[in-house]
C-alpha positions in Angstrom: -2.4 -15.5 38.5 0.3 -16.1 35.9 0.2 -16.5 32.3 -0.1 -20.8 32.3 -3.4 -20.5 34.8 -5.0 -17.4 32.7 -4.5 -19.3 29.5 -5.8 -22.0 30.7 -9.1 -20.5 32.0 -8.9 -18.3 28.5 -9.5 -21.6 26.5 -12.7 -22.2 28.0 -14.2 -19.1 26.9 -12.6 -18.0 23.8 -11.7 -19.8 20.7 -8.0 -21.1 21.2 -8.1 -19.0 24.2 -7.0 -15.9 22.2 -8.0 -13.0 19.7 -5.8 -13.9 17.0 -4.1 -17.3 15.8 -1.2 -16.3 15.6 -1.0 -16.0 19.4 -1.7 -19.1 20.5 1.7 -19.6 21.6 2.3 -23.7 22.5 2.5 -24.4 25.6 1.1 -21.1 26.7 0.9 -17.2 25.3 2.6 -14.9 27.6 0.1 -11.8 28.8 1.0 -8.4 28.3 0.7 -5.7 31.0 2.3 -2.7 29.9 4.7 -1.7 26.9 7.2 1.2 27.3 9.7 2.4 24.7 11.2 -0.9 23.1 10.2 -3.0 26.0 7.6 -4.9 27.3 6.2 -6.6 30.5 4.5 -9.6 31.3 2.1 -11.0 33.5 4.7 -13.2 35.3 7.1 -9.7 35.5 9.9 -10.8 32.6 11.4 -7.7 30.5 11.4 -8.5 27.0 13.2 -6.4 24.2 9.9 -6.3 21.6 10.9 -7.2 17.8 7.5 -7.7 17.4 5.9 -4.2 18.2 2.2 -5.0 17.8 3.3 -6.5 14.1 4.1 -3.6 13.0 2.0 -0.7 13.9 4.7 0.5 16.9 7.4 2.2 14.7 7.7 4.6 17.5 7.7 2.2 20.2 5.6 1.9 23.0 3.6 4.3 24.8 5.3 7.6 22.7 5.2 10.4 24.9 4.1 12.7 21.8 1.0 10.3 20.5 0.0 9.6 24.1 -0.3 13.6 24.6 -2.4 13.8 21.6 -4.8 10.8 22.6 -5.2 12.3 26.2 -6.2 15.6 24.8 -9.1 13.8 22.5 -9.9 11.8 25.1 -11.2 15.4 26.9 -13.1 16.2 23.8 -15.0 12.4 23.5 -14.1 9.6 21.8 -16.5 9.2 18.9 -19.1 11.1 17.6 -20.6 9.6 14.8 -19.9 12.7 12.6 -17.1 14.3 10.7 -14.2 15.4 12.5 -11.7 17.9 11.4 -8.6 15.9 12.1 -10.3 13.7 8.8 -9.5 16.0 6.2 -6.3 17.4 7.6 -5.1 13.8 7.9 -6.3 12.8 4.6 -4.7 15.5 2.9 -0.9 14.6 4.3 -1.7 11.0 3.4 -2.4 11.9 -0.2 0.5 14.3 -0.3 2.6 11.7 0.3 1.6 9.1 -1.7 1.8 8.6 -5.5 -0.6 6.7 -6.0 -3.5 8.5 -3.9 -6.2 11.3 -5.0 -8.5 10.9 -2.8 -9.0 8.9 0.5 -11.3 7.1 2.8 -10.7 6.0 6.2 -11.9 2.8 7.5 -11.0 0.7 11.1 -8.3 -2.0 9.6 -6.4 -2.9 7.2 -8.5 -6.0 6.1 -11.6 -3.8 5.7 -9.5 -1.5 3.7 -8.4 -4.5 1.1 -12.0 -5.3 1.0 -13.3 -2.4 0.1 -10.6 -1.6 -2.3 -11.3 -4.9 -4.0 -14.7 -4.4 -4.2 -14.1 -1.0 -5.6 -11.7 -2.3 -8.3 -14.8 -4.7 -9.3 -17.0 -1.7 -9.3 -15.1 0.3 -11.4 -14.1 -2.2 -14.2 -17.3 -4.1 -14.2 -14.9 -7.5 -13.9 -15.3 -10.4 -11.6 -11.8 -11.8 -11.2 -8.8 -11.0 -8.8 -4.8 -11.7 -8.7 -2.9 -12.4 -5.6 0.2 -13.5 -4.7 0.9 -16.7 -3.7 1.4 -16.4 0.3 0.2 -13.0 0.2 -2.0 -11.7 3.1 -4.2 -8.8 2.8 -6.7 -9.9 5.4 -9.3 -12.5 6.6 -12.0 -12.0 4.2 -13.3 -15.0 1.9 -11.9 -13.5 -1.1 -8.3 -13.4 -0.3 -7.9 -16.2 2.5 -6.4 -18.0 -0.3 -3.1 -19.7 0.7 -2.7 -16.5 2.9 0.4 -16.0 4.9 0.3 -15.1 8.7 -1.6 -16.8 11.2 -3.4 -19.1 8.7 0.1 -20.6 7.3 1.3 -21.1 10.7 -1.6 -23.4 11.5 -0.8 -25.4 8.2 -3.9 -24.2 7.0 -3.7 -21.9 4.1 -7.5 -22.1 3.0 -10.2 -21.6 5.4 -13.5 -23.5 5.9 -16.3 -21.7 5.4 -15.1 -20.2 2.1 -17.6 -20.5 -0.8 -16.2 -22.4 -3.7 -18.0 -19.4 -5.7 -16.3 -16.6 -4.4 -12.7 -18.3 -4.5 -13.3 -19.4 -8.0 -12.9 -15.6 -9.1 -9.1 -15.3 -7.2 -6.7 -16.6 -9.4 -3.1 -16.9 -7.9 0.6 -16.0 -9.5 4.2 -16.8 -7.5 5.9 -13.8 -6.4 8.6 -12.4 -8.4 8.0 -14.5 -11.1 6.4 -12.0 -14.2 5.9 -14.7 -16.6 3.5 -16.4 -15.0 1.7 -13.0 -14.2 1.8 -12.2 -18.3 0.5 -15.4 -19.1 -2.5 -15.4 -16.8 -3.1 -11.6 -17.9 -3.3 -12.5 -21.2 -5.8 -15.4 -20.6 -8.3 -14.0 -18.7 -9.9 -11.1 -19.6 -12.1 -10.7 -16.9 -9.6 -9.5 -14.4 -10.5 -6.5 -12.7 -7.5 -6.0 -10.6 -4.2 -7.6 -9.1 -3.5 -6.8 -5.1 0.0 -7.2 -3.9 2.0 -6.5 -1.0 4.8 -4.8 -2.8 7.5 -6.3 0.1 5.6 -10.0 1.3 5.6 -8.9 4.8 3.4 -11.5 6.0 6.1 -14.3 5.0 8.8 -12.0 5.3 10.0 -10.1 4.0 10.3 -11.5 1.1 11.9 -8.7 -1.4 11.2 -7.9 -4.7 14.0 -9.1 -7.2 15.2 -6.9 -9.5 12.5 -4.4 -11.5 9.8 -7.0 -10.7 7.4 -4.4 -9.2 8.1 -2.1 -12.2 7.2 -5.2 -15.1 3.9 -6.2 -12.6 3.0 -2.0 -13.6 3.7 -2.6 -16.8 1.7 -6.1 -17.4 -1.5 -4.6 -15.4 -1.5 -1.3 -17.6 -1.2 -3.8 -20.6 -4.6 -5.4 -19.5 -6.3 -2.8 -17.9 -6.4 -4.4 -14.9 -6.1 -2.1 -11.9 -3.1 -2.4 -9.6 -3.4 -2.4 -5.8 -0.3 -2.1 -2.8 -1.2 -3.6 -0.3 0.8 -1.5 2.1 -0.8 -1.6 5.3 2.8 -2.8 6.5 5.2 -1.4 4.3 3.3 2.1 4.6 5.7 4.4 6.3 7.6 1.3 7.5 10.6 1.4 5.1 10.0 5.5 4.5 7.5 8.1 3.6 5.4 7.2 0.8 5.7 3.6 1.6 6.8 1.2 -1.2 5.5 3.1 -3.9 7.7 6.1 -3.2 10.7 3.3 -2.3 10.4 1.6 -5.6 9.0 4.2 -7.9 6.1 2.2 -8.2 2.6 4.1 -8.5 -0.4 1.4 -8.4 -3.9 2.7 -9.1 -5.5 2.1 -5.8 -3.1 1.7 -2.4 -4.7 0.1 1.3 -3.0 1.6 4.1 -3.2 0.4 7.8 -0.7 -0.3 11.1 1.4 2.6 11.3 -1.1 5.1 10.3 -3.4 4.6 13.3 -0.3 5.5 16.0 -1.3 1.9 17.7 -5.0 2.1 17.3 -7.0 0.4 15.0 -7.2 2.2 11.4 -7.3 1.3 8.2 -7.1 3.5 4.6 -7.9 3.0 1.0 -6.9 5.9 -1.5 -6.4 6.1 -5.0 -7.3 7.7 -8.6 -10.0 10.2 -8.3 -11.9 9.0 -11.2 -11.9 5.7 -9.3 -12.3 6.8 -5.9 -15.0 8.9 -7.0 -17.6 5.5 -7.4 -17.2 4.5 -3.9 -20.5 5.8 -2.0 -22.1 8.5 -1.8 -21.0 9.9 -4.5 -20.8 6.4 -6.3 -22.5 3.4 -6.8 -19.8 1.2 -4.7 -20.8 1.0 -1.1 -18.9 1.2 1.4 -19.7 2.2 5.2 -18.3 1.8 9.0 -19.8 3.1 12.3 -16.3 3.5 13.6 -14.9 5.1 10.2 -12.3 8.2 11.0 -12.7 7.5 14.7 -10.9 10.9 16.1 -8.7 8.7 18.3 -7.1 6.7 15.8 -6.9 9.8 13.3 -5.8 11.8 16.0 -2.6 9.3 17.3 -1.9 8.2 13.3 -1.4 12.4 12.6 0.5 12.8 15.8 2.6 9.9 14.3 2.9 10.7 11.2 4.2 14.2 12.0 6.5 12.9 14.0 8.4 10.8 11.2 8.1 13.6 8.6 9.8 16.1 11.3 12.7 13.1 12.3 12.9 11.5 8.5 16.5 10.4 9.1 15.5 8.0 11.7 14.7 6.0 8.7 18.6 5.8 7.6 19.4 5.0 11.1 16.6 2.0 11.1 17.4 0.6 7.7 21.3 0.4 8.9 20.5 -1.2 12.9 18.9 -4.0 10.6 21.7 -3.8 8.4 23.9 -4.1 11.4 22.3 -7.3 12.7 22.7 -9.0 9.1 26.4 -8.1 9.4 26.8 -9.1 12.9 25.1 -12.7 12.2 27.2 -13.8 8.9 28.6 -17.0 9.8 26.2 -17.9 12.5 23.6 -20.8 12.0 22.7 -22.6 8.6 20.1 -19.9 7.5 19.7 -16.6 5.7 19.2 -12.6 7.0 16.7 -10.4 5.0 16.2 -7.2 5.8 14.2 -3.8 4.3 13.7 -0.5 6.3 13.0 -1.2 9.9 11.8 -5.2 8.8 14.0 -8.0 9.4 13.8 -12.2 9.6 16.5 -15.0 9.9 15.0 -18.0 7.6 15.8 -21.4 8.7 16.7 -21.6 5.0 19.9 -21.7 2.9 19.5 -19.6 0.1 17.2 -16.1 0.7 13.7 -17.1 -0.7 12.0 -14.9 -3.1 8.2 -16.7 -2.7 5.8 -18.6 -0.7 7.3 -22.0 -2.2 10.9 -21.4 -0.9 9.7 -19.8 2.3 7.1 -23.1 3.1 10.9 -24.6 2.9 12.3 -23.4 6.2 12.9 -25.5 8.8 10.0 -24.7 11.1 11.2 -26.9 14.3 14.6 -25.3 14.2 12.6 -21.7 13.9 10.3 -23.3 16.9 13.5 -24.1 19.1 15.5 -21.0 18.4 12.3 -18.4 19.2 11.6 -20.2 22.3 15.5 -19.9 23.2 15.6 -16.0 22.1 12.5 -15.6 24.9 14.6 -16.8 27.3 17.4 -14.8 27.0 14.4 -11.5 26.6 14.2 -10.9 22.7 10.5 -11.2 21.9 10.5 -12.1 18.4 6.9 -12.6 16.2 6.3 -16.6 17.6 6.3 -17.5 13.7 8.8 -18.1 11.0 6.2 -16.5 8.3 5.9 -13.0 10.3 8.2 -10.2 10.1 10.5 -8.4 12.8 10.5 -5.3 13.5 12.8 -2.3 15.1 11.5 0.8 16.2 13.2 4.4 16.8 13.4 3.8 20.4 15.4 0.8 19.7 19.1 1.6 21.6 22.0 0.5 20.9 21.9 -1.2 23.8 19.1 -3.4 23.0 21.0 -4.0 19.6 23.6 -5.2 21.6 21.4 -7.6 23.4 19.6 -8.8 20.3 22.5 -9.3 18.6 24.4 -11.6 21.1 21.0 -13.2 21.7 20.8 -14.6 18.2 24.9 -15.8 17.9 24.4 -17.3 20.8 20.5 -19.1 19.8 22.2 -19.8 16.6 25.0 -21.4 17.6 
């Protein structure tokens, strides 16, 4: 069976035929059947150079000698218990260590249940009702942030999402990215705000980059309200270095979500923060928050192996931030459009001008992108099949495979 016939039988018994929008690739997905280094394989047995890598979790690649040692070695002790583990608090305390902005931690299974709980926590802890988000930001599919989200929802041209109470979305008030004054002036309006959530890079569009000392004046207009501040950094989280954006910018929000990379490729997610706030969420608080899969020993134990592994190689983060530095270079002068690059994330908009929010990105030309990804799969670059998702290199990413990607996109540019 190839990929055409198994996505054809998939639509008949799953929605769009897949497990995720975003992968409902027209005329047919591609299926997956085994990932090694910075390459994978399909169904139909084409070699693809992965710049997607999972969306992000993958920063060592595929199938990592080191995490898949540490997995195979749980997987001899069990797989889940229902208790504590000890990998928990030896995990949590190297998380904290390395981030600013975290006194104590929880772990959860994803990154959208961590945004939701550290929303609800924020709401718990100031006794406010009302949220800020950014404008294309995406910090998951729950009701009260699938507001003109970014990802899979603004690839289907549908940025809201039936079955989303009027109620609940009255109480998430929106700002442009980059743009402080309209952030001061809603501050100063609405004094029920409990906090502001923000991916500190717009990875979900992106990346869209933070101009200037923007990050720094949205600390300074949330201290100025008392409204808590929350990175959403489930992808910039040990993507563009240790200690994530905060560390990067010299940023410290009050509560951080964490997600992707920490979990080694397995499903994880992380909220941390203050210890007087962290302290509310249950048992010890009032603020509930629970998960039958919580600190699963498998993700804890590949995210540590992981984790370990970039503090014990940090200069592979120079090397990253200059391949994509490199492919920027390389493509000036090639197509109509505009490279952006942070870390180990990369995009070409089909845009003149670099945007710097959800407005200007919404302005790329999404048939050229459409034409130009489906030419880069032929000639085996496997790019995120969207202009609103990020690229991504990992460490097993050769020069050889720079090579490749970077006379694939002259040449789909051209």
């Amino acid at each position: 069976m190839n990929s055409k016939d198994l996505y054809s039988y998939a639509e008949k018994i799953m929605p769009g035929g897949v497990s995720s929008p975003v992968r409902a690739i027209r005329p047919n997905p591609f299926y997956t059947v085994k990932g090694r280094k910075s390459h994978i394989t399909t169904l139909d047995k084409k070699a693809l150079i992965d710049c997607c890598m999972a969306y992000g979790p993958l920063i060592l690649g595929h199938a990592h000698p080191v995490v898949r040692q540490k997995i195979t070695e749980q997987l001899d002790n069990g797989w889940l218990y229902g208790t504590p583990t000890p990998v928990e608090p030896e995990y949590a305390k190297l998380l904290i260590r390395d981030h600013p902005g975290i006194d104590m931690l929880r772990f959860v299974s994803t990154g959208s249940e961590a945004t939701m709980a550290a929303i609800r926590l924020a709401r718990g802890y100031t006794e406010k009702s009302d949220i800020i988000k950014i404008e294309g930001g995406f910090h998951g599919a729950h009701d009260a942030v699938l507001v003109k989200a970014g990802s899979g929802a603004t690839t289907m041209g549908v940025p809201d999402s039936a079955g989303v109470l009027p109620d609940l979305v009255r109480h998430t008030c929106q700002v442009p990215y980059n743009d402080i004054e309209s952030l001061s002036d809603l501050a100063c309006k609405n004094e029920n705000i409990a906090a502001m959530i923000i991916e500190p890079v717009l990875g979900n569009i992106g990346p869209v980059l933070p101009e200037n000392d923007y990050l720094k004046e949205v600390r300074d207009v949330t201290k100025e309200n008392n409204i808590l501040l929350i990175f959403d950094e489930v992808i910039t989280g040990y993507r563009i270095g240790i200690g994530g954006a905060q560390s990067y910018f010299g940023v410290t929000p009050d509560i951080t979500t964490l997600g992707k990379i920490i979990g080694g490729g397995l499903p994880i997610g992380a909220f941390g923060g203050k210890e007087e706030i962290m302290k509310l969420i249950a048992p010890s608080g009032p603020v509930y928050q629970a998960g039958t899969f919580s600190g699963n020993p498998l993700s804890l134990t590949a995210g540590l192996a992981t984790i370990e592994w970039l503090h014990s190689h940090k200069k592979i983060y120079k090397e990253l931030q200059s391949s994509t530095e490199l492919i920027g270079e390389e493509l000036k002068g090639s197509g109509d459009g505009s490279f952006v690059s942070i870390g180990s994330m990369f995009k070409y908009f089909f845009r003149e001008k670099k945007p710097c929010n959800y407005k200007e990105v919404n302005e790329c030309n999404i048939e050229k992108f459409s034409i130009f990804w489906q030419k880069m799969l032929n000639l085996g670059i496997f790019l995120p099949p969207s202009q609103f998702e990020t690229n991504f290199l990992s460490v097993v990413h050769s020069e050889k495979d720079l090579t490749k990607i970077i006379r694939a996109y002259k040449q789909c540019l051209s």
